[in-house]
py3Dmol code that shows the C-alpha trace and the ligand (Angstrom):
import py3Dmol

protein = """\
ATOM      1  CA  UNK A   1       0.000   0.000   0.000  1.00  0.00           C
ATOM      2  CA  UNK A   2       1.122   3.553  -0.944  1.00  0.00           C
ATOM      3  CA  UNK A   3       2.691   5.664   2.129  1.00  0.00           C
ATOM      4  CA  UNK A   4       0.416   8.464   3.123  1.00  0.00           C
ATOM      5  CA  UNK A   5       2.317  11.845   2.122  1.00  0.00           C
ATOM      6  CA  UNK A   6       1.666  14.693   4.195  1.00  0.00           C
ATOM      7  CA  UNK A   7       3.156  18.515   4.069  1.00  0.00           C
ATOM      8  CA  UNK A   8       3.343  20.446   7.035  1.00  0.00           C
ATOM      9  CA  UNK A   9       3.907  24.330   6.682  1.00  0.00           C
ATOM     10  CA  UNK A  10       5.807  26.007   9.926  1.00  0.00           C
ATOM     11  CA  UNK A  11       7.314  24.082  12.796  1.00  0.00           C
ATOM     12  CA  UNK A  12       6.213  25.874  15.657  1.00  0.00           C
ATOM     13  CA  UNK A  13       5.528  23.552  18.671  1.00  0.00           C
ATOM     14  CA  UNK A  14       2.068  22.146  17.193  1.00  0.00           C
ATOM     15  CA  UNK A  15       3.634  21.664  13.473  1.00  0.00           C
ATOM     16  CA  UNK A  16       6.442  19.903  15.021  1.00  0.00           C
ATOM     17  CA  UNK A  17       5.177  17.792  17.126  1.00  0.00           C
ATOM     18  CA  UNK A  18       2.696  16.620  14.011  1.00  0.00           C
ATOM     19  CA  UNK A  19       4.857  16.296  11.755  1.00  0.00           C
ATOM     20  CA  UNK A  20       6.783  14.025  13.714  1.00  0.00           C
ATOM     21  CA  UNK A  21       3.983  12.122  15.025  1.00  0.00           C
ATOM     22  CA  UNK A  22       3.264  11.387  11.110  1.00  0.00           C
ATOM     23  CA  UNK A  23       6.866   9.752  10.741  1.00  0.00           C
ATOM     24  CA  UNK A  24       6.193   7.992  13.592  1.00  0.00           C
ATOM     25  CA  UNK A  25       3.519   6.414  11.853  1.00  0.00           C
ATOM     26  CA  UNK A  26       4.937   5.696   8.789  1.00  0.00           C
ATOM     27  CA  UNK A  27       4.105   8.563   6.413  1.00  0.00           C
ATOM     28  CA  UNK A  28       5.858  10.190   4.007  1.00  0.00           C
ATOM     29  CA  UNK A  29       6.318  13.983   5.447  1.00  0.00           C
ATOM     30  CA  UNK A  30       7.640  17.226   4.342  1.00  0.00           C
ATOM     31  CA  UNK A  31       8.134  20.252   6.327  1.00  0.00           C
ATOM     32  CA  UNK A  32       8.134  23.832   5.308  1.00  0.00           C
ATOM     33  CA  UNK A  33       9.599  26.319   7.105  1.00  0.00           C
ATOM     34  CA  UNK A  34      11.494  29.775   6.386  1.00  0.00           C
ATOM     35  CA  UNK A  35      13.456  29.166   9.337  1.00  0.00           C
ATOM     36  CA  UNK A  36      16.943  27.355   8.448  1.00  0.00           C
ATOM     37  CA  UNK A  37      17.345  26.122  12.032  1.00  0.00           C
ATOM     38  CA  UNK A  38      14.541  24.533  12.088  1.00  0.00           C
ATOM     39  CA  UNK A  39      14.714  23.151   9.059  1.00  0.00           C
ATOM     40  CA  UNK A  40      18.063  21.646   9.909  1.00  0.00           C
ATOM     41  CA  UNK A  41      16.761  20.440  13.238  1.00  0.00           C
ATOM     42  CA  UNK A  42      13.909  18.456  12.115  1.00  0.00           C
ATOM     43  CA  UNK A  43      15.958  17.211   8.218  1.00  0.00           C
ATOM     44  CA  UNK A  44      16.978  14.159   9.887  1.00  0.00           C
ATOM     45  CA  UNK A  45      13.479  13.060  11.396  1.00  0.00           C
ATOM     46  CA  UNK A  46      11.452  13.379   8.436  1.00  0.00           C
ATOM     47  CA  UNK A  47      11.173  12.747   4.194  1.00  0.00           C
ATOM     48  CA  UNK A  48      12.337  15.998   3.192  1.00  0.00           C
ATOM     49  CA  UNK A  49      12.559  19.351   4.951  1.00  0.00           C
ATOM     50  CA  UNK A  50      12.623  22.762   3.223  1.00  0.00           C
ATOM     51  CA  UNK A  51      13.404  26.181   3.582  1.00  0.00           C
ATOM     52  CA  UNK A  52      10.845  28.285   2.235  1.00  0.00           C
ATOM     53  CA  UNK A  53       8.690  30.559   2.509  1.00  0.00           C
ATOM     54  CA  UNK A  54       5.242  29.826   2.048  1.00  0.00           C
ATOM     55  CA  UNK A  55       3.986  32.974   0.578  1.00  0.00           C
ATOM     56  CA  UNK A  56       6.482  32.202  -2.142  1.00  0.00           C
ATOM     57  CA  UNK A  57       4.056  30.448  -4.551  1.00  0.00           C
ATOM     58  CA  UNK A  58       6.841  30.215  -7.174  1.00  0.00           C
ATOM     59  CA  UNK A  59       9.086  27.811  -4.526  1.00  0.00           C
ATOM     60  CA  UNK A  60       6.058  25.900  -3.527  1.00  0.00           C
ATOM     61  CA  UNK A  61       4.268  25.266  -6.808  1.00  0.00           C
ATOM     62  CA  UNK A  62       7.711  23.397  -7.255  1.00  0.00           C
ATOM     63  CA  UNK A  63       7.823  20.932  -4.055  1.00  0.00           C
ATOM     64  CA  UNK A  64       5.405  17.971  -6.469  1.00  0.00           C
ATOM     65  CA  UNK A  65       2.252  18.512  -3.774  1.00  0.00           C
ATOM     66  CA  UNK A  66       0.081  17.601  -5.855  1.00  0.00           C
ATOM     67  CA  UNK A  67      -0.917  14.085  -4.997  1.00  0.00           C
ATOM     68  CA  UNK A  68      -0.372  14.558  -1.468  1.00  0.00           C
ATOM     69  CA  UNK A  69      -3.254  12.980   1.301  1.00  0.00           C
ATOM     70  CA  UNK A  70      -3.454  16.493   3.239  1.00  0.00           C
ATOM     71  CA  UNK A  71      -1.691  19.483   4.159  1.00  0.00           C
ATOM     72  CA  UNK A  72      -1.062  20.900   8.319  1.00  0.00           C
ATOM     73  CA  UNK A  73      -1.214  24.749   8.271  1.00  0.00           C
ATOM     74  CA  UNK A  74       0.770  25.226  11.775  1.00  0.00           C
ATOM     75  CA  UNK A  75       1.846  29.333  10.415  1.00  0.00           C
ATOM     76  CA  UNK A  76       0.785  30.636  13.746  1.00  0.00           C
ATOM     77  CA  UNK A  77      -0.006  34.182  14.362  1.00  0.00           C
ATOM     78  CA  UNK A  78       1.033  35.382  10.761  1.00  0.00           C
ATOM     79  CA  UNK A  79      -2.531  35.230   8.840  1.00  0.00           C
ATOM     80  CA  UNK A  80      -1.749  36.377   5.844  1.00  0.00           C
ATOM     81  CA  UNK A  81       0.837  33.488   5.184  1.00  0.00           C
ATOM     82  CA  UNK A  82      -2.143  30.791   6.372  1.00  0.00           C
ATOM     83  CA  UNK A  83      -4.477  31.946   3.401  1.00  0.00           C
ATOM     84  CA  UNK A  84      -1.944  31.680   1.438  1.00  0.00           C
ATOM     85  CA  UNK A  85      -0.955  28.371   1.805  1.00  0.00           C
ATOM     86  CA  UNK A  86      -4.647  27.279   2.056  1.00  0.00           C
ATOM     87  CA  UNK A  87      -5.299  28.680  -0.959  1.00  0.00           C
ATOM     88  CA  UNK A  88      -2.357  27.110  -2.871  1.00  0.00           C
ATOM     89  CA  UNK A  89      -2.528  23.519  -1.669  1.00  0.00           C
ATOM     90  CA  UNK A  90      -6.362  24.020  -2.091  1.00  0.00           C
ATOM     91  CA  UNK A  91      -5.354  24.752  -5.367  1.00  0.00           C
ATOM     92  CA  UNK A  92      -3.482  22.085  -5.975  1.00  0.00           C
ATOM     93  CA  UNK A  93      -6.169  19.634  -5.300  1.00  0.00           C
ATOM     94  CA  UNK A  94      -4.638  18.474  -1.912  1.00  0.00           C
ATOM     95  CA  UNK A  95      -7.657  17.051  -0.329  1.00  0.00           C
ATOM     96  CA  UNK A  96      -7.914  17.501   2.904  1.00  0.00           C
ATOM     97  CA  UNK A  97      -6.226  21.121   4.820  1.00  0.00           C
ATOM     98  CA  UNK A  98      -6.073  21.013   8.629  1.00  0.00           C
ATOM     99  CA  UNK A  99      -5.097  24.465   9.832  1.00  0.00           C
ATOM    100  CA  UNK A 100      -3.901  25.707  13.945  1.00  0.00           C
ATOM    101  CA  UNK A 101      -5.576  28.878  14.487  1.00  0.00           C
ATOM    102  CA  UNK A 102      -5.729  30.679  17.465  1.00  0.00           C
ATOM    103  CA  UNK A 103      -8.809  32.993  17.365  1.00  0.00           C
ATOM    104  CA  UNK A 104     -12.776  32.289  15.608  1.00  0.00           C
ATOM    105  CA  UNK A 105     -11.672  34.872  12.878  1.00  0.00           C
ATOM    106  CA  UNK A 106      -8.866  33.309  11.952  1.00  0.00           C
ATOM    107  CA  UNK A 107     -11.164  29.874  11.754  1.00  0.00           C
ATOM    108  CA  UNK A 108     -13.693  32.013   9.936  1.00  0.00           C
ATOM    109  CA  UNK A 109     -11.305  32.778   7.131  1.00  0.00           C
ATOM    110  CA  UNK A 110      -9.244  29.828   7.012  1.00  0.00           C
ATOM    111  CA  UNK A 111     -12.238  28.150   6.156  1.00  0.00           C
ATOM    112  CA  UNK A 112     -13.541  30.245   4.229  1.00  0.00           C
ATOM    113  CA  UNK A 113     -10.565  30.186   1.724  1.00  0.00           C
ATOM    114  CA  UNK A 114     -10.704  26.115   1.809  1.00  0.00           C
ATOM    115  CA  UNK A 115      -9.384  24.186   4.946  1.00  0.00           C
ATOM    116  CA  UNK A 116     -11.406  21.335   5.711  1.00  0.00           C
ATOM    117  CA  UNK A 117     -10.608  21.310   9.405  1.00  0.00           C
ATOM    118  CA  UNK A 118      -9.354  23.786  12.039  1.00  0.00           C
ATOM    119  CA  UNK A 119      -8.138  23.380  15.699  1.00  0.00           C
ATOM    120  CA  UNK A 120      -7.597  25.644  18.305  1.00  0.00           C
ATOM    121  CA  UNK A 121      -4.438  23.150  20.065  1.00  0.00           C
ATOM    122  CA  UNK A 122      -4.209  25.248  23.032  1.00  0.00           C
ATOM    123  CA  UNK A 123      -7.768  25.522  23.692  1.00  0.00           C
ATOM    124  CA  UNK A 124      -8.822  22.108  22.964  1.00  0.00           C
ATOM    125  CA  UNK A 125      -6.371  20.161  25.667  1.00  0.00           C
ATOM    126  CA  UNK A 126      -6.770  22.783  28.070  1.00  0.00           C
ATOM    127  CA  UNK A 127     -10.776  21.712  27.588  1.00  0.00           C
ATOM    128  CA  UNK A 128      -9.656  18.175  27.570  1.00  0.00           C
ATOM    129  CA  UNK A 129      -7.336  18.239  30.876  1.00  0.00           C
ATOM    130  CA  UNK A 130     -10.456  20.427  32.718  1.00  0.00           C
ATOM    131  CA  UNK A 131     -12.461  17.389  32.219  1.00  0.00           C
ATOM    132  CA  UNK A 132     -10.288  14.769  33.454  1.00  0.00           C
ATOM    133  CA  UNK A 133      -9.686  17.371  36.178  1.00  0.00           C
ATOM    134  CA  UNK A 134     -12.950  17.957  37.117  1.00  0.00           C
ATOM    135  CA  UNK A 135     -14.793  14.191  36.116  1.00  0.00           C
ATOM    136  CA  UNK A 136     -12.402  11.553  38.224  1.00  0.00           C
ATOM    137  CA  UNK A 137     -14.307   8.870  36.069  1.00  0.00           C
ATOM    138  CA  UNK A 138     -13.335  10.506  32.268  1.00  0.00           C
ATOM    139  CA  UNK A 139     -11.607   8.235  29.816  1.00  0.00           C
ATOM    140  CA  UNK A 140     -10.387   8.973  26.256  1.00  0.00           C
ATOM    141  CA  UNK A 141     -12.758   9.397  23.697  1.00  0.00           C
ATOM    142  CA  UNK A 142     -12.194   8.496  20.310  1.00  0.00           C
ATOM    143  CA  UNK A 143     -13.745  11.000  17.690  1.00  0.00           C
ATOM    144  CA  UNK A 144     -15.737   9.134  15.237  1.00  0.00           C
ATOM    145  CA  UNK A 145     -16.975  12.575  13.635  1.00  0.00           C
ATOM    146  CA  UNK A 146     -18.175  15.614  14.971  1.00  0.00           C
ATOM    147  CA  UNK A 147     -21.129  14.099  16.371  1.00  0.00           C
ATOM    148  CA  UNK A 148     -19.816  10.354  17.556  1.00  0.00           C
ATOM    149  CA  UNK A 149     -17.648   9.421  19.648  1.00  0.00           C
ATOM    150  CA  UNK A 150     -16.380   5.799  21.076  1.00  0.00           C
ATOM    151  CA  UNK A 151     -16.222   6.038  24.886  1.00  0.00           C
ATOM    152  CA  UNK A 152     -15.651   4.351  28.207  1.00  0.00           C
ATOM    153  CA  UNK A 153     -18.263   5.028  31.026  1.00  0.00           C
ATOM    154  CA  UNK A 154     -17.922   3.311  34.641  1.00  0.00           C
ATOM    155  CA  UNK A 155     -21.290   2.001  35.441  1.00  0.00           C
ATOM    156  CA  UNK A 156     -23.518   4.294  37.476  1.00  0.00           C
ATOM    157  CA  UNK A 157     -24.943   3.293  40.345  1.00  0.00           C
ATOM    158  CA  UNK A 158     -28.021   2.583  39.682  1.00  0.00           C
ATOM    159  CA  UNK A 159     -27.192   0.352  36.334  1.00  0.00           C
ATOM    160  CA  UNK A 160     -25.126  -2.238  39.172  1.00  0.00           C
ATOM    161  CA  UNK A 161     -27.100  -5.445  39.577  1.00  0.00           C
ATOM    162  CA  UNK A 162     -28.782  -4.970  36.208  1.00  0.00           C
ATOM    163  CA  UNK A 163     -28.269  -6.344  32.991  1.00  0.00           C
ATOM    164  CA  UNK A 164     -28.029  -4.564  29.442  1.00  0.00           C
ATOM    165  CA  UNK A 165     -31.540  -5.959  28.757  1.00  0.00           C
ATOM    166  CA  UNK A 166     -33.260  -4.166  31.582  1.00  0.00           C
ATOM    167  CA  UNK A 167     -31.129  -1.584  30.945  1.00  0.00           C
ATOM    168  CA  UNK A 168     -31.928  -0.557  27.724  1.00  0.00           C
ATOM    169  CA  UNK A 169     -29.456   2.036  26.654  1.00  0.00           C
ATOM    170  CA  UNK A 170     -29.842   2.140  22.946  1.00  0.00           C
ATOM    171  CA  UNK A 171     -33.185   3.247  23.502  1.00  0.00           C
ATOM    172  CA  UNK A 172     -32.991   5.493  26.858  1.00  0.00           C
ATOM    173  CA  UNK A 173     -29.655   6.989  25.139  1.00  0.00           C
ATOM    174  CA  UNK A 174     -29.242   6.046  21.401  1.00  0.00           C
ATOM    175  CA  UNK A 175     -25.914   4.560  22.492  1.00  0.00           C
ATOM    176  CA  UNK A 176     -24.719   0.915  21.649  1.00  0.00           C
ATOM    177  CA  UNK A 177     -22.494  -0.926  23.861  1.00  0.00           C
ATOM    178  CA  UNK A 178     -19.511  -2.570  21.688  1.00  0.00           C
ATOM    179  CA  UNK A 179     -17.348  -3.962  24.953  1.00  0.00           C
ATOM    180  CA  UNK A 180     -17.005  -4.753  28.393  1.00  0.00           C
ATOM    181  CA  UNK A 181     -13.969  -4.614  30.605  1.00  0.00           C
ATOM    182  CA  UNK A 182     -13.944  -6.468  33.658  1.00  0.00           C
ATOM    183  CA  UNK A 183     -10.918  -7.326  36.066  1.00  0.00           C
ATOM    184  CA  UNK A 184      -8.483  -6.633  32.974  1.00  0.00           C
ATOM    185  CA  UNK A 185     -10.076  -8.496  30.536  1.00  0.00           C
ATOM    186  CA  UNK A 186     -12.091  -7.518  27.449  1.00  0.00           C
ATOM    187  CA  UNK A 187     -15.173  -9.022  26.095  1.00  0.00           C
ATOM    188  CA  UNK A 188     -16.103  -7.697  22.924  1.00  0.00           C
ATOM    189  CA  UNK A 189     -19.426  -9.527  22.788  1.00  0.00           C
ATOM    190  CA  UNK A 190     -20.638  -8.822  26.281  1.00  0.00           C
ATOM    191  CA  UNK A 191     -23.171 -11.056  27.252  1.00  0.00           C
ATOM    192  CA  UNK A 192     -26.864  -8.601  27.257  1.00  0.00           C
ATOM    193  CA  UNK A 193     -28.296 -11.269  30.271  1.00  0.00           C
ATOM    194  CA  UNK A 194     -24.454 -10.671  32.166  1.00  0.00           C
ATOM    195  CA  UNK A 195     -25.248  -8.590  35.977  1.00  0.00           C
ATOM    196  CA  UNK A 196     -23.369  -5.333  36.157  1.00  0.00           C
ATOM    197  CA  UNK A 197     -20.747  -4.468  38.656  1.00  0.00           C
ATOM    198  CA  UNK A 198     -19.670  -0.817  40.154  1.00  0.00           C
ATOM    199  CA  UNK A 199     -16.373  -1.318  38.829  1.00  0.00           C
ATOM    200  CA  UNK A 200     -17.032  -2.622  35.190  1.00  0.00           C
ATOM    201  CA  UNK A 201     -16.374  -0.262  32.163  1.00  0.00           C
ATOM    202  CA  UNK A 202     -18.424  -0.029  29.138  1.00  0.00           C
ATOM    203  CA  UNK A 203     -17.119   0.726  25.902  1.00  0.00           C
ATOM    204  CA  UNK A 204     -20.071   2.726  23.734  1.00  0.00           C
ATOM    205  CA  UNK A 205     -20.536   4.469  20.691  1.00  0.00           C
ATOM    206  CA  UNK A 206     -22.912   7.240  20.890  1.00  0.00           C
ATOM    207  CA  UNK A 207     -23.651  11.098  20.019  1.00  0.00           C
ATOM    208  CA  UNK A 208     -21.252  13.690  21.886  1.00  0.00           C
ATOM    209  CA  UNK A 209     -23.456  15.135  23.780  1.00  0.00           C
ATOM    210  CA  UNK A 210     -25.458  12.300  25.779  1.00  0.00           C
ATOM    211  CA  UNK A 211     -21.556  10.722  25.951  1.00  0.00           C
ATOM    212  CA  UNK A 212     -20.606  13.857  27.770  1.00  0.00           C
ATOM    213  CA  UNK A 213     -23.681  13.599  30.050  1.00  0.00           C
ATOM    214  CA  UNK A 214     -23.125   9.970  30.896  1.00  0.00           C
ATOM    215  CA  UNK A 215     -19.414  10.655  31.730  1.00  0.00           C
ATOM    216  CA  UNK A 216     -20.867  12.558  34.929  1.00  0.00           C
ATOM    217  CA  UNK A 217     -22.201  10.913  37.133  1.00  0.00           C
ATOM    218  CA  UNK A 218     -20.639  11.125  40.477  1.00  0.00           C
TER     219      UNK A 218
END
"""
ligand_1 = """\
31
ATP
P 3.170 26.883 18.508
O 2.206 27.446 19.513
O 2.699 25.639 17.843
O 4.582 26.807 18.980
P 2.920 29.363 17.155
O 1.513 29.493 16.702
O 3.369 30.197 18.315
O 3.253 27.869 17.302
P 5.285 29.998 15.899
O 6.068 29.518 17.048
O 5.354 31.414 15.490
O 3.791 29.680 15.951
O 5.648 29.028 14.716
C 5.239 29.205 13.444
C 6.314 28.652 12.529
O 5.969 29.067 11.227
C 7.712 29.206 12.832
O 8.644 28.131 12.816
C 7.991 30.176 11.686
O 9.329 30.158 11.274
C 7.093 29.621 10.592
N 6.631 30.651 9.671
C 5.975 31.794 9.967
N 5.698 32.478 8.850
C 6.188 31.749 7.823
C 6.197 31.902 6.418
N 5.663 32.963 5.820
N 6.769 30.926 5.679
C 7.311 29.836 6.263
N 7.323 29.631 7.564
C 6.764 30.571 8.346
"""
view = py3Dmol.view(width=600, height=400)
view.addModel(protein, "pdb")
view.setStyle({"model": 0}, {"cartoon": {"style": "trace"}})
view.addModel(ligand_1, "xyz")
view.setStyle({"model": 1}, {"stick": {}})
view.zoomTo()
view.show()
């Protein structure tokens, strides 16, 4: 199978840390950055790192992006240079743009001007760490979209001594139960009939928001 090739433009913190993770797993990475430091800090880790910079459409139009699986926009605060490269790798049929952006306007226009996905880094973990903060029962969620998610939820107390029968959750909750860890192991067929326990988990795919409801509890 053909190694997923992804470009990253600007190795701040975020675009670093991506574009590594993305070597990590096996793709096929290049790095843009105007920064020769950088550049010559990260050459080693990834396919092929550049020097450029990206509002140089000349230098860019000649990297071969064309059949790339998706660009990372990680400019930071400099705007102007975002649209830019949105608009070029947009251009260049890339098909799916993720862009960092720090403020709504800057997701309002980098959207606007093509990228199929933006996230606000910064505000999303600190978001994420509040919840494991404040919920002592939170797990990871998997995003299956912007409306699913795969989950695990401890058993409330009043699901213990009932089964998934009685319990109904598909239709109380519109979720579906796809495991069951108990004691360390994993049953991913759990038995509907099979008595709850306090301290079993339940692995469920559901919508966000009833997900986020179920998660607290205590
Ligand atoms: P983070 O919070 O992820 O560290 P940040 O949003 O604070 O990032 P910077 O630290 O400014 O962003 O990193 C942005 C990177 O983008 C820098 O490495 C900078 O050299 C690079 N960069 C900025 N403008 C351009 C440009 N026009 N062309 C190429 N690279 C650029």
């Amino acid at each position: 199978m053909k190694r997923k090739e992804f470009v990253v433009f600007g190795l701040g913190r975020f675009g670093k840390s991506v574009a590594l993770a993305l070597a990590d797993c096996g793709c096929e990475v290049l790095v843009v950055d105007d920064n020769e430091e950088k550049i010559h800090d990260i050459a080693d880790r990834v396919t092929y790192a550049v020097r450029a910079n990206v509002t140089d459409a000349e230098t860019l139009g000649s990297l071969g992006l064309k059949n790339f699986d998706g660009a990372i926009i990680a400019i930071g605060e400099n705007l102007e240079a975002s649209v830019l490269a949105t608009i070029l790798v947009k251009e260049l049929g890339i098909p799916y743009v993720l862009a960092k952006v720090q403020t709504e306007t800057q997701a309002k226009v980098l959207k606007k001007v093509g990228a199929d996905m933006v996230v606000f880094p910064e505000k999303e973990t600190g978001i994420r760490i509040a919840n494991k903060l404040v919920h002592g029962n939170f797990f990871d969620a998997v995003e299956l979209s912007s409306t699913y998610s795969m989950m695990e939820i401890g058993v409330h107390e009043d699901w213990v001594g009932k089964n998934l029968v009685e319990l109904g959750l598909r239709s109380t909750y519109g979720i579906n139960v796809i495991g069951m860890k108990r004691n360390e192991a994993f049953n991913i067929n759990p038995d509907p009939k099979e008595t709850l326990r306090q301290e079993d988990i339940l692995v469920v795919i559901g919508k966000n928001d009833v997900l986020s409801k179920l998660n607290v509890h205590e």
